[in-house]
Phi, psi and omega in degrees: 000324182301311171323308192277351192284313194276002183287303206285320180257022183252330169290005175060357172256107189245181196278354152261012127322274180318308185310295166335301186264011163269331189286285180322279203297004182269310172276353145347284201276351184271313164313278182319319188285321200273307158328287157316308186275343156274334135342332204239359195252347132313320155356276199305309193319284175309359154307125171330313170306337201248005118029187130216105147305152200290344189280325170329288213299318210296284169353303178306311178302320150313288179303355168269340170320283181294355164273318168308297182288350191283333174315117194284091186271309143354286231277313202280279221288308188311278243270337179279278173009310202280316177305320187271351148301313170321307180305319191280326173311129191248239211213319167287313158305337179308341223247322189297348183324128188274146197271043137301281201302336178270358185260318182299343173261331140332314178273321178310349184234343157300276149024293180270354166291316193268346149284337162285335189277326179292346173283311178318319191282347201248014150260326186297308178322322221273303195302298178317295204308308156306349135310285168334295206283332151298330170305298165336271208323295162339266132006271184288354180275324154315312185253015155292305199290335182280345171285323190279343186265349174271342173298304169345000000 
């Protein structure tokens, strides 16, 4: 047992010694990894695949063109124009209405008439059925008590 003891300590290497040099080689290898991976990434750029030739590049542009004209811009600036006549219409403009707008608005507020009133009719339906269904209830506890006073 002494033998190994003094084995262990005549190499001068105890064991935070060894941590310390398991350590040094971990960052090493972290080092070397960090390295190779920002280092390799020039690499790649400058591979002939990833390259973009001019026909290429002519070819994106076109084509971001032709996505650009295809775009109703008219149509986008008319539709703001209108949003901001909404905003702007006043109580004196109301009267000035071209009559497309006023039936599109005619009909938009019958529309929201006939969804308060379908609401309306479908709590009142809502009311009756609970009624009914109280009624039932009613009803059947009347002839439970009237059943339990004739066993009685």
């Amino acid at each position: 047992m002494e033998s190994a003891q003094g084995w262990w300590r005549c190499r001068h290497l105890s064991f935070k010694n060894a941590t310390i040099a398991v350590c040094l080689l971990n960052l090493a290898a972290a080092a070397i990894l960090l390295h190779s991976f920002f280092s390799s990434y020039p690499r790649f750029r400058s591979s002939p695949s990833h390259t973009v030739h001019s026909a290429q590049l002519r070819y994106i542009m076109e084509s971001l063109e032709m996505r650009r004209a295809m775009e109703p811009t008219e149509l986008i600036k008319r539709v703001r124009e209108i949003e901001q006549e909404v905003f702007v219409v006043g109580p004196e403009s109301e009267k000035q209405m071209v009559p497309k707008q006023t039936t599109a608005v005619d009909l938009s507020n019958r529309l929201k008439d006939l969804r308060a009133t379908n609401d309306a009719n479908s709590l009142k339906a809502l009311e009756e059925w609970r009624k009914r269904k109280m009624d039932r209830a009613r009803q059947r506890e009347i002839e439970k008590n009237g059943a339990i006073a004739i066993a009685s």
